[in-house]
C-alpha positions as CSV (number, residue, x, y, z in Angstrom):
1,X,-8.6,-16.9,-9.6
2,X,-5.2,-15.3,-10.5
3,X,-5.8,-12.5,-13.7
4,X,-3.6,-12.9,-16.7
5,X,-0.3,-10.7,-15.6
6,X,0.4,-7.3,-16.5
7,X,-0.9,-5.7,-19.9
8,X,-0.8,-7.7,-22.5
9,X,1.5,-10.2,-21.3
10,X,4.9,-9.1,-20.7
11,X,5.5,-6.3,-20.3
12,X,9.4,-5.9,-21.3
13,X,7.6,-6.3,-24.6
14,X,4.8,-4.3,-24.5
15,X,4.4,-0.8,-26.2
16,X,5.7,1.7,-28.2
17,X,9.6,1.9,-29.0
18,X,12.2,2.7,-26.5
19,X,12.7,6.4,-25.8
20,X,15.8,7.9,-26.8
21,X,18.6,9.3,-24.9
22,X,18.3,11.5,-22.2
23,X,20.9,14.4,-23.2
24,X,23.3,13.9,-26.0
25,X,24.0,10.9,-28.6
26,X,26.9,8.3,-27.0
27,X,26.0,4.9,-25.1
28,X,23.0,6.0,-23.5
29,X,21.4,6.1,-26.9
30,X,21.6,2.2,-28.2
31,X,18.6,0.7,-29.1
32,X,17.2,-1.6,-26.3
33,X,17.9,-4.9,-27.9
34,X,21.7,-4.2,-28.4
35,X,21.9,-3.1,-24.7
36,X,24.8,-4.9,-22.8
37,X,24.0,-5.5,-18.9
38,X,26.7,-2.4,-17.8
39,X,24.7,0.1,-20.3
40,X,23.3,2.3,-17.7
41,X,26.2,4.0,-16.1
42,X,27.1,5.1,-19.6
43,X,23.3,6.0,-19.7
44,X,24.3,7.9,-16.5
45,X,27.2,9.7,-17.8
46,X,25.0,11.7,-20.5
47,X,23.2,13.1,-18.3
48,X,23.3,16.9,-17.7
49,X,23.3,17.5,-13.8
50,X,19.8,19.0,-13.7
51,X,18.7,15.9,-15.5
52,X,20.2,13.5,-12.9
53,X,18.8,15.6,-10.2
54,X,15.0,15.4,-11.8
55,X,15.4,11.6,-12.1
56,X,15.1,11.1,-8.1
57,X,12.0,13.4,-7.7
58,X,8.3,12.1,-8.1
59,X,6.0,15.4,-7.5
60,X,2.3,15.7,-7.7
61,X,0.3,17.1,-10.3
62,X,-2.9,19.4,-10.5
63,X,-3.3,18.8,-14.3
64,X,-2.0,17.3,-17.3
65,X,0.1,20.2,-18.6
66,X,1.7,21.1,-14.8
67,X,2.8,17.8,-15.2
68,X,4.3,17.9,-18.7
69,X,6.1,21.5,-17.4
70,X,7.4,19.3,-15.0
71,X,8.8,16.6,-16.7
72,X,10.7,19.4,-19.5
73,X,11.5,21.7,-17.3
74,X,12.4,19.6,-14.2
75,X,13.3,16.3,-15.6
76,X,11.3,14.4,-13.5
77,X,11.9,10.4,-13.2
78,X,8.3,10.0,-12.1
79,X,5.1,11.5,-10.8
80,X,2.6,10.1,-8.6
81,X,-1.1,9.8,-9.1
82,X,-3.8,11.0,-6.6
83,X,-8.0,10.8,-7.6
84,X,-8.0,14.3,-9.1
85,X,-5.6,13.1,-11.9
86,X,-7.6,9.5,-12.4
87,X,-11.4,9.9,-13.8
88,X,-12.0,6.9,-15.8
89,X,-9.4,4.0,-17.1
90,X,-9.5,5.1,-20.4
91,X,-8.5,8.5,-19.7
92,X,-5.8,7.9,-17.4
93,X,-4.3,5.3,-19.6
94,X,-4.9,8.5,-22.2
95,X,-2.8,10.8,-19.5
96,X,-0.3,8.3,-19.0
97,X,0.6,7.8,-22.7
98,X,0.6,11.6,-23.1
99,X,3.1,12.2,-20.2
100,X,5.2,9.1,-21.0
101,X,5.4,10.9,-24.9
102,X,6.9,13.9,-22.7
103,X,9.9,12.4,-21.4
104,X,13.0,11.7,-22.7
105,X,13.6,9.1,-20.3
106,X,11.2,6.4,-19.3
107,X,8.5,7.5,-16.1
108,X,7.8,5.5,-13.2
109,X,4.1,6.3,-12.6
110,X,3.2,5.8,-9.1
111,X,0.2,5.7,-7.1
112,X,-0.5,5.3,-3.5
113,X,-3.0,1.7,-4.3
114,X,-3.2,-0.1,-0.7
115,X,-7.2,-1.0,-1.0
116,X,-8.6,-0.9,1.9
117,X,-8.5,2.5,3.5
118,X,-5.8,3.7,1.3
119,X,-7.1,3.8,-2.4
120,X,-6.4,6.5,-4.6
121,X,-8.1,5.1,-8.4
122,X,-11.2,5.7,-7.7
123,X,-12.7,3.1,-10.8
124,X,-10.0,0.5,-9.4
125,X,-11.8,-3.0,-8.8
126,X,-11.9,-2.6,-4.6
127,X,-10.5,-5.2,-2.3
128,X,-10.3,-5.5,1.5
129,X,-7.2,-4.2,2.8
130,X,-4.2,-6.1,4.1
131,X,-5.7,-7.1,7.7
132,X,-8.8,-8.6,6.1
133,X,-5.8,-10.5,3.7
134,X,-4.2,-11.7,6.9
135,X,-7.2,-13.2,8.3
136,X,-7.0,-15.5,5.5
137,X,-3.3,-16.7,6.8
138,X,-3.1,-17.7,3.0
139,X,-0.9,-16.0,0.9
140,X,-2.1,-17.2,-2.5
141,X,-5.4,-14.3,-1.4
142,X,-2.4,-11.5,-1.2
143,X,-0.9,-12.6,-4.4
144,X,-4.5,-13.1,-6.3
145,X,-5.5,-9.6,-4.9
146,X,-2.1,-8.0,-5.3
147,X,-1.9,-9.5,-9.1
148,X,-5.5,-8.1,-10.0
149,X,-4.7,-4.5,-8.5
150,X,-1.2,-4.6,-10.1
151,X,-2.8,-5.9,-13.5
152,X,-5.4,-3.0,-13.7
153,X,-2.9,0.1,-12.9
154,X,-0.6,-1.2,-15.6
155,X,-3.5,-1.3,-18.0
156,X,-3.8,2.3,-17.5
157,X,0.3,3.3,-17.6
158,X,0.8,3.1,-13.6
159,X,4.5,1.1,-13.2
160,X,4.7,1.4,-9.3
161,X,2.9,1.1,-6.7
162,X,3.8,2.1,-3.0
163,X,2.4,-1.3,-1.2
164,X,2.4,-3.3,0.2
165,X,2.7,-2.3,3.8
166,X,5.4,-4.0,5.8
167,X,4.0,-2.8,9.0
168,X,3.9,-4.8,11.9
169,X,0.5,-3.4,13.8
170,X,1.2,-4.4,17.5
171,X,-0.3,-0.9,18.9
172,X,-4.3,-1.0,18.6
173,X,-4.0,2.4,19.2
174,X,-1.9,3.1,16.5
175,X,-3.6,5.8,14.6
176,X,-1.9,5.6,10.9
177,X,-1.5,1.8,10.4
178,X,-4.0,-0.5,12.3
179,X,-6.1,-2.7,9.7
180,X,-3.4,-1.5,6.8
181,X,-1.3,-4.7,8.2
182,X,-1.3,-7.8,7.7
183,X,-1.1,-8.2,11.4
184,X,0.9,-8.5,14.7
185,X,3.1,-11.6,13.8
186,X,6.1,-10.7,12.2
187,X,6.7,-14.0,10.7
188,X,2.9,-14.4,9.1
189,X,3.4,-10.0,8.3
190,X,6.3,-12.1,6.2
191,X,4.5,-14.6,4.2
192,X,1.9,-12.4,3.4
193,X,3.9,-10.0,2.0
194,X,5.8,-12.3,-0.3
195,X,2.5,-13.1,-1.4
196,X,1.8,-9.3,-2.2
197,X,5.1,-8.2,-4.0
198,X,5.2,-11.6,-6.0
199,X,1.7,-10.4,-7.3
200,X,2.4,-6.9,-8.3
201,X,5.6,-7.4,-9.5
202,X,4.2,-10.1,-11.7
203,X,1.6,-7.9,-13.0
204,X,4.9,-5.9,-14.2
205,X,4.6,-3.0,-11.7
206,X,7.1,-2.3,-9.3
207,X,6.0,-2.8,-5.3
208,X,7.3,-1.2,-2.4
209,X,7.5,-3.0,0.8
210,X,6.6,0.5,3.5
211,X,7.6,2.0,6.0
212,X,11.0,1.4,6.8
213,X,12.4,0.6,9.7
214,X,8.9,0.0,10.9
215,X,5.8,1.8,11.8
216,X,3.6,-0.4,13.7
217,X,3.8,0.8,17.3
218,X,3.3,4.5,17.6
219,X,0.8,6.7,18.8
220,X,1.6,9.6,16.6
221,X,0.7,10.3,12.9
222,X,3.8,11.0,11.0
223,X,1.6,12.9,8.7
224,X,1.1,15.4,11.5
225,X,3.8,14.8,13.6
226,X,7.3,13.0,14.2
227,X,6.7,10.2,16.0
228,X,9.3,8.7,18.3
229,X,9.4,4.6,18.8
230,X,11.0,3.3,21.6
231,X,12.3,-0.4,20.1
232,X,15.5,-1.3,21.4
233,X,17.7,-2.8,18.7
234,X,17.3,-6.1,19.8
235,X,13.1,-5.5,19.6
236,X,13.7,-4.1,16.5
237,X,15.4,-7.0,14.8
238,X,12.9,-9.3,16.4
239,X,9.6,-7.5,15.4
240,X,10.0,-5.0,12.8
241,X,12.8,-6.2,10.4
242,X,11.5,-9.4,9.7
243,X,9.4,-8.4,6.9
244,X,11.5,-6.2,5.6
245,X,14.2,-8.9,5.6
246,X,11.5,-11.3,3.5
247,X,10.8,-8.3,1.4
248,X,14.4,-8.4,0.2
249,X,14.6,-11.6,0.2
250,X,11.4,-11.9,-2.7
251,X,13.0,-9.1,-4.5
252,X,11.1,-6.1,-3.6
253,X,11.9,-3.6,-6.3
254,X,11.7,-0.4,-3.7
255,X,11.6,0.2,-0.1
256,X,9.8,3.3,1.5
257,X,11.0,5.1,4.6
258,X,9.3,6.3,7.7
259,X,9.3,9.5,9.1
260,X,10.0,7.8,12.6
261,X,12.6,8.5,15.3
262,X,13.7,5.7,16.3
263,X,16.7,6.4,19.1
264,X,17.3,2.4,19.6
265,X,18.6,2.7,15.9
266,X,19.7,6.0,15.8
267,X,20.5,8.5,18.7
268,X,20.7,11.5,16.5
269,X,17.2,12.3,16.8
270,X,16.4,12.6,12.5
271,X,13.9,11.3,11.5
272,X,14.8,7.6,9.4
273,X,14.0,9.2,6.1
274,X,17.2,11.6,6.8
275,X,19.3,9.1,8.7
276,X,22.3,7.6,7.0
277,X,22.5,5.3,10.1
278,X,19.2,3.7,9.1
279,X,19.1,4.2,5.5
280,X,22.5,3.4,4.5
281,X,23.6,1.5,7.7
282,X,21.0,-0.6,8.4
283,X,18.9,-1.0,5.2
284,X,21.8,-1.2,2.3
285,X,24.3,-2.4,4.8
286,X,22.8,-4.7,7.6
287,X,19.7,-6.2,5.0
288,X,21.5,-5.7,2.0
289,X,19.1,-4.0,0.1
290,X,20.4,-3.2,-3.4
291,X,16.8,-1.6,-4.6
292,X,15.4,1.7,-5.0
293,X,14.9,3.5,-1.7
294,X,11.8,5.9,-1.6
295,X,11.1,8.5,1.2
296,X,7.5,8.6,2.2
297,X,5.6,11.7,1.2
298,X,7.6,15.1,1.9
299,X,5.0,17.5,2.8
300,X,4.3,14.7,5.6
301,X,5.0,16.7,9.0
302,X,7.5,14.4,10.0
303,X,9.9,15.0,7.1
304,X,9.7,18.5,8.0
305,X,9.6,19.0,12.0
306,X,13.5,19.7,12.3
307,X,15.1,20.9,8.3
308,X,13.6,23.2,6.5
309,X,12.5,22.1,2.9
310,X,15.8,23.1,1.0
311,X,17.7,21.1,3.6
312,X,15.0,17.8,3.8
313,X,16.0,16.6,0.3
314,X,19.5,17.1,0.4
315,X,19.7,14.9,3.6
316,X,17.9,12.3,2.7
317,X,20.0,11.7,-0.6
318,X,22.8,12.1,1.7
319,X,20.7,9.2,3.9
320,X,20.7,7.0,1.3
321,X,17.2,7.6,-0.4
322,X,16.9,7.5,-4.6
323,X,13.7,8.5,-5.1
324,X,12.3,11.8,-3.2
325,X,8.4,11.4,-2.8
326,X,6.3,14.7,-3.2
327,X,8.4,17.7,-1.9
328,X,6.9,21.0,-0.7
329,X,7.7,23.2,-3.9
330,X,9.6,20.6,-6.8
331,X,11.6,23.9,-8.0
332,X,13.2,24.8,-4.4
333,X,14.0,20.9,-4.3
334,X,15.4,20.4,-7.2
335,X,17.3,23.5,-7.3
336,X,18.7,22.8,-3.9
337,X,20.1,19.0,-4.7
338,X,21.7,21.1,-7.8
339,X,23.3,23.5,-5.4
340,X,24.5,20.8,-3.1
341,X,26.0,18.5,-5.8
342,X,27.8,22.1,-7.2
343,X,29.4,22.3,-3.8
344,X,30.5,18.7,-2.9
345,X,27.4,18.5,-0.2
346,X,26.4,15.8,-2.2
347,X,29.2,13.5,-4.0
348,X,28.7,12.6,-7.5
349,X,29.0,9.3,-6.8
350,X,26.4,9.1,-4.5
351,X,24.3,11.1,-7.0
352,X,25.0,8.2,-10.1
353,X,24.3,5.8,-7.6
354,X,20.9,6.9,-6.8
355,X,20.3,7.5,-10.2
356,X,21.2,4.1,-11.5
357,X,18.9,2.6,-8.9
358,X,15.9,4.8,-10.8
359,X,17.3,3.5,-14.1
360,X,17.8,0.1,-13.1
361,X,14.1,-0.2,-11.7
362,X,13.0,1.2,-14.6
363,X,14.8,-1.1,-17.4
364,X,13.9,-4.4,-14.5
365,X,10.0,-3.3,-15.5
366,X,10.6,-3.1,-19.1
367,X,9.8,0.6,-19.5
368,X,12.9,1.3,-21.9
369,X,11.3,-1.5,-24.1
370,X,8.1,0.3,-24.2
371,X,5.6,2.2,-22.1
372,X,2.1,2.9,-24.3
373,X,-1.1,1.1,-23.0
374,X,-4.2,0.3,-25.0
375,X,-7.0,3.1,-23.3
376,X,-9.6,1.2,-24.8
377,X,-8.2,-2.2,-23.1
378,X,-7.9,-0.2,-20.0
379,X,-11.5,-0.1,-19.6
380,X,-12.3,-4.1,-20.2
381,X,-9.4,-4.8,-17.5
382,X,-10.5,-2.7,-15.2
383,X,-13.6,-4.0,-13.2
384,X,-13.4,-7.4,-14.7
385,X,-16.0,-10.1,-14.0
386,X,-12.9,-12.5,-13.0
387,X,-11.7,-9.5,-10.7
388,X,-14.9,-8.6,-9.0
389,X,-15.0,-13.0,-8.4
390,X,-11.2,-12.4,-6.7
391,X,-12.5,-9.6,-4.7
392,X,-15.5,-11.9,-3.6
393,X,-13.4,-15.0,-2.7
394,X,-11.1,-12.5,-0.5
395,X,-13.4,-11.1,1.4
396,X,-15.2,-14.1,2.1
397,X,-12.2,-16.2,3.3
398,X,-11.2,-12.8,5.4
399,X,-14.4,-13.0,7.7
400,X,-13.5,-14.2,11.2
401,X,-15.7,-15.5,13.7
402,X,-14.2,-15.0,17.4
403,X,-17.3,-15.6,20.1
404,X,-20.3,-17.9,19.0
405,X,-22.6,-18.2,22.5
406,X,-25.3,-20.1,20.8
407,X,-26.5,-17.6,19.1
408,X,-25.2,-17.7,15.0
409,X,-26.1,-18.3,12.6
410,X,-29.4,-16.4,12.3
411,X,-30.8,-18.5,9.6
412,X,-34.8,-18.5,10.5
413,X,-34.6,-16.0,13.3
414,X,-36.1,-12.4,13.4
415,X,-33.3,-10.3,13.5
416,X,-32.7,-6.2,14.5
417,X,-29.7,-4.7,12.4
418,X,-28.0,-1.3,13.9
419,X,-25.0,0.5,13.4
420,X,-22.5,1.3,10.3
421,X,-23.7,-0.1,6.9
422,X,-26.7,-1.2,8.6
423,X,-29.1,-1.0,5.6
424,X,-27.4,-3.2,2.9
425,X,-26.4,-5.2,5.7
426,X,-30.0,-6.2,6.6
427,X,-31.0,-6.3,2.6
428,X,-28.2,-8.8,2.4
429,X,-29.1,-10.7,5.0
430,X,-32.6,-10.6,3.5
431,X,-31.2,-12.4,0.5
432,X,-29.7,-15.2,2.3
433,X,-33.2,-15.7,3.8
434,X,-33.1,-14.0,7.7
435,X,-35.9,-12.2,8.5
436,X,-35.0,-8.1,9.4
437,X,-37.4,-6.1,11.8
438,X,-37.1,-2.2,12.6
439,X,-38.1,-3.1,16.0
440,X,-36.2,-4.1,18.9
441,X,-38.7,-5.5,20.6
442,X,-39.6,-8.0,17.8
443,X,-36.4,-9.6,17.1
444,X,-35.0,-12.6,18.2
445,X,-31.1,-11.4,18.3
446,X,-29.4,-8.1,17.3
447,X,-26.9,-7.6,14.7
448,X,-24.6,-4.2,15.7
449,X,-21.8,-2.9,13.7
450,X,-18.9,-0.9,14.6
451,X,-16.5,0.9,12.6
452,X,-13.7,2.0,14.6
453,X,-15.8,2.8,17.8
454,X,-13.5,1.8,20.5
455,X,-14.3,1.7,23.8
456,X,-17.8,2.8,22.8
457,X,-18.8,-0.5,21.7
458,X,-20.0,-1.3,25.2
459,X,-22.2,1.4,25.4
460,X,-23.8,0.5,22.5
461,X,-24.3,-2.9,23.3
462,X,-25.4,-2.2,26.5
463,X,-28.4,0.0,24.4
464,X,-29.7,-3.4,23.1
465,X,-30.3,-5.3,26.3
466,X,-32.8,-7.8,26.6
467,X,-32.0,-9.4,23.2
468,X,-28.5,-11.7,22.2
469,X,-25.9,-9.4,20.8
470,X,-23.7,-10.1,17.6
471,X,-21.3,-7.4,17.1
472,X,-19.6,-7.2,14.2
473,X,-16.5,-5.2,13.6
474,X,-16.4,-4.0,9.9
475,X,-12.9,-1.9,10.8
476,X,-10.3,-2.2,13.5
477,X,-10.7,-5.5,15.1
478,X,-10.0,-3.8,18.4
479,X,-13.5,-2.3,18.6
480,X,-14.1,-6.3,19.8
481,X,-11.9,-5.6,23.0
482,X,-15.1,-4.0,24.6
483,X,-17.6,-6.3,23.4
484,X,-17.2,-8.7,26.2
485,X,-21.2,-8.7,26.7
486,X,-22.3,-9.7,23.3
487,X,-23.4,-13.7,22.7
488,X,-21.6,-13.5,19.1
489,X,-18.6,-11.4,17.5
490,X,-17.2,-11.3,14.4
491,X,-14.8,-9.3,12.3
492,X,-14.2,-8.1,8.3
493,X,-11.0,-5.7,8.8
494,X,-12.9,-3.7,6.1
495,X,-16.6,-1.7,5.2
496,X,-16.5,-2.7,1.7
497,X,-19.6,-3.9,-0.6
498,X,-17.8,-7.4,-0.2
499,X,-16.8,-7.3,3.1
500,X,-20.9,-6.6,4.2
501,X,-21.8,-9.1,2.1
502,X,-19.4,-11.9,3.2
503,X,-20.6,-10.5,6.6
504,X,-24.3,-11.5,5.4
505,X,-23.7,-15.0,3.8
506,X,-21.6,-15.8,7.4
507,X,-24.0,-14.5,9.5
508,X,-27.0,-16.4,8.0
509,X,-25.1,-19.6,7.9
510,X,-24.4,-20.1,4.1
511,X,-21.1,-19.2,4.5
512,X,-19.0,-21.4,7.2
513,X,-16.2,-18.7,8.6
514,X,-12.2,-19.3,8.0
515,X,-11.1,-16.7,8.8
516,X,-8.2,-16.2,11.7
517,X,-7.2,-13.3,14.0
518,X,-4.5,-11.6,12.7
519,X,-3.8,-9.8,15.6
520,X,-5.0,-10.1,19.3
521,X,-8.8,-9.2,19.7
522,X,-11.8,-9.6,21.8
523,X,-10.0,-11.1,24.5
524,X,-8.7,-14.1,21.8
525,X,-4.8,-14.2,20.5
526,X,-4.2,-13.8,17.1
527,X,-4.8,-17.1,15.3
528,X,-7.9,-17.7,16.6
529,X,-11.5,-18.1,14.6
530,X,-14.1,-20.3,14.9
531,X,-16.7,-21.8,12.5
532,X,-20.0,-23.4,12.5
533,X,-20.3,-27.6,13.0
C-alpha cells in the first residue's frame, strides 16, 4: 500500500519560483532551469561570510517570528521542528510557507519523525517504530511506512527528516536506543534501512541514516552524559559500520553523529561529533560519504561535557560536520564560527565545502525549484484512509509470537487482561469474539502486559498463579527475558492503537503471527517466531 510520493508528485517541480540570490547579483542568481551542474560554488562565492556561517546551523524555535529573526538576522540554512511549532497540518504547512517566504536561500525544514517513541508531529498518521519494522524482516514495510511518513511532512513544508536510525541495538540495557532499531543483526539493520531511506527520500524529503559511528551498545544517555563504547576497530567494522556502509551505498542524503567516545576509533577522548578522526577519517574517507554530515542535537550533554559552547561548533566544522543541530544560544555560535573563519581556525575551504554540501542537499530535493505547499492539501494527506491501512498492515505483520505452551489462541476461552493498555486491549479482544472477566478466579488464561518492566515481569507473573500466563511485551522485547514461567509470549516493539489491536486479532486467533525476533529475546535468538497450525 505504497502512498503516491512526495507533494504533488515531484517535487523538483513543485511550488512557488526559485528564490533569488543569497547576497549580490552574479552566478548565484540564474534562474533554476539555466543552472549548469558547477553553479553552486559560484552560488557559494556570493555569499557574505555571516551568510555562509548561517547556512550550517539548524536552531530551534519558540514561535513564528523568533524564527523569521533568525533566518534575517542569522541566515539560517534550516530550523528544526518540535510539537510546540506543529498544531494542525494546515497551519504548519501555513508556518512553513511563511518562513520559506523569509529566506533568501532555500530552508531545509527538519523534524525529529522516528514513529515509535520518537515522534515530534503530533497529527502525523502513527506507525510502530523501527523494531516492530524489523520483526517484519521485510523491507518493502520500512519503505511503505517510511514513504507515508515522508509523504505527509512534505505536504506540510518539512524537507528532512533525521531517521532513520542506523543503530545496531545489541545492549538490552541500552537506555537511548532499544526498540528505535531495527535490531541486533547488522546485515538485516542493513536491508531495512535501505528500505527506510529509499521511502523518504522518494517522498522528496531528505533522510538521515543516525548515529554515527554507532550507538547501539552503551549504557549511558548521550543526552545526559558522554558515553564511552568500548568496540575495538575490528568490532566496529563488523557490527556498527555495516549499515552505515548500506546507507551510503542507497544514497543517504545526510548522516548524523553521536556524541560517543569511542577510543577503538579514536584515542583522543572527543566525543565523534568533534573528532576529525571519525568524521573526516573514517566517514568521508574510509566510507566515502560525500553527503551532508549533521551533528546530533547540541544542548545534548555529550556535545558539551569537555568544550564549552563557543568552542563545540567550531570543532565539529573542523571535524567534518556541515550542518550544526540546535546549539545552546544560535548568536554565540554563529558568532564564534565567524570569529574562527576571521582568524584561519577554520579554513575557507573547509567552510565552502560544508556549505556546498547544505546547497547541494538542498538543489538534490528540488527546493531551489520551489518550496510552497498547498495547507489545505496538507490536511487530506495527512491521516489518510490509505495511510491509516499502511499503518494497519505494519503493525500486524510486526506482531511476534515466541512461546505458545498450548495455550493461544484464546478464541472461546474466558480470559483476565492486566497490565499496560489493558482496557482497549480486552475491548479489542472483545471484538474478535474472546470473552473478558475482571476476575481472576473466573478466567480460563491471563493476558499481562508489560511496557518496559524488566526484571519485574516475573513478579508479576508470579501474581497470577493458578491460571496459564500470556505475556505480552508492547515495548522492549527484553521484558520477555524474565517471563520464563508464562505458557505464552508475545511481542509488538510498540504501545500504539495498532500495535494493541494487532496484539488482539493475534491473540484471538484471526490473525496467524509473522512476525520474527529482531533481536535475541525470551530465551529465543533473533529470527525466531512462531505461528498457529
Amino acid at each position: 500500500m505504497l502512498p503516491l510520493a512526495s507533494c504533488g508528485g515531484d517535487p523538483a517541480k513543485a511550488g512557488s519560483s526559485a528564490k533569488p540570490s543569497a547576497s549580490k547579483p552574479g552566478k548565484a542568481s540564474a534562474a533554476p532551469g539555466t543552472r549548469k551542474a558547477d553553479w553552486i560554488p559560484g552560488y557559494v562565492a556570493d555569499m557574505s561570510l555571516p551568510e555562509k556561517v548561517g547556512q550550517l546551523f539548524v536552531p530551534t524555535f519558540s514561535s513564528e517570528s523568533a524564527a523569521k529573526e533568525a533566518i534575517k538576522k542569522y541566515h539560517v540554512g534550516g530550523l528544526i521542528y518540535f510539537p510546540g511549532n506543529m498544531h494542525s497540518p494546515k497551519q504548519t504547512a501555513e508556518q512553513s510557507n511563511a518562513l520559506q517566504k523569509t529566506s533568501k536561500v532555500p530552508l531545509l525544514l527538519g523534524v525529529d519523525e522516528e514513529q515509535g517513541i520518537v515522534s515530534r508531529a503530533p497529527f502525523i498518521t502513527s506507525f510502530p517504530g523501527n523494531m516492530a519494522l524489523g520483526a517484519t524482516h521485510d523491507p518493502a514495510q520500512a519503505r511503505a511506512a517510511a514513504q507515508v511518513t515522508g509523504t505527509e511532512l512534505r505536504a506540510v513544508g518539512i524537507n528532512q527528516n533525521y531517521a532513520p536510525v542506523a543503530d545496531v541495538n545489541v545492549n538490552p540495557h541500552n537506555p537511548v536506543i532499544g526498540v528505535r532499531s531495527f535490531g541486533s543483526d547488522p546485515a538485516q539493520v542493513s536491508t531495512m534501512l535501505g528500505g527506510a531511506i529509499a521511502g523518504y527520500q522518494a517522498a522528496g524529503v531528505a533522510a538521515t541514516a543516525k548515529h554515527f559511528p554507532g550507538h547501539g551498545d552503551t549504557g549511558t544517555d548521550s543526552h545526559t552524559g558522554l558515553p564511552v563504547i568500548k568496540h575495538s576497530r575490528t568490532t566496529w567494522e563488523r557490527l556498527d559500520a555495516p549499515p552505515f556502509k548500506a546507507a551510503i551505498a542507497d544514497g543517504v542524503d545526510s548522516i548524523m553523529s553521536a556524541h560517543i567516545v569511542v577510543p577503538g576509533l579514536d584515542k583522543s577522548g572527543d566525543p565523534s561529533t568533534l573528532s576529525p578522526t571519525v568524521l573526516t577519517g573514517l566517514l568521508r574517507g574510509t566510507l566515502g560519504f560525500q553527503g551532508v554530515i549533521i551533528t546530533d542535537s547540541l544542548e545534548m550533554a555529550g556535545a558539551r561535557r569537555k568544550y564549552p559552547d563557543t568552542v563545540v561548533p567550531v570543532r565539529a566544522v573542523n571535524a567534518g560536520a556541515d550542518q550544526l543541530l540546535m546549539p545552546p544560544s544560535l548568536s554565540r555560535a554563529h558568532a564564534a564560527v565567524v570569529k574562527a573563519v576571521h582568524s584561519g581556525k577554520i579554513s575557507e575551504k573547509r567552510l565552502d565545502d560544508a556549505v556546498a554540501r547544505v546547497l547541494r542537499l538542498k538543489e538534490k530535493r528540488g527546493l531551489f525549484s520551489g518550496t510552497h505547499v498547498d495547507p489545505a492539501r496538507a490536511d487530506k494527506v495527512v491521516g489518510s484512509a490509505g495511510n491509516k491501512a499502511t499503518v494497519r498492515q505494519v503493525a500486524e505483520h510486526a506482531v511476534t509470537l515466541v512461546r505458545n505452551e498450548g495455550v493461544l489462541p484464546l478464541a472461546k476461552k474466558t480470559v483476565y487482561v492486566s497490565g499496560p493498555k489493558s482496557a482497549p486491549l480486552a475491548a479489542a479482544l472483545r471484538e474478535h469474539g474472546v470473552h473478558t472477566t475482571a476476575s481472576l478466579h473466573s478466567a480460563d488464561a491471563a493476558v499481562l502486559t508489560t511496557l518496559n518492566a524488566g526484571s519485574a515481569t516475573a513478579a508479576r507473573v508470579k501474581a497470577l498463579k493458578g491460571k496459564p500466563v500470556v505475556v505480552a511485551a508492547l515495548g522492549r522485547p527484553y521484558d520477555l527475558n524474565s517471563a520464563d514461567q508464562a505458557k505464552g509470549a508475545l511481542a509488538t516493539y510498540s504501545s500504539s492503537s495498532a500495535s494493541v489491536a494487532a496484539l488482539a486479532k493475534a491473540l484471538s486467533g484471526d490473525l496467524k503471527p509473522t512476525g520474527k525476533l529482531p533481536v535475541p529475546a525470551g530465551g529465543k535468538p533473533a529470527g525466531h517466531g512462531l505461528t498457529y497450525g
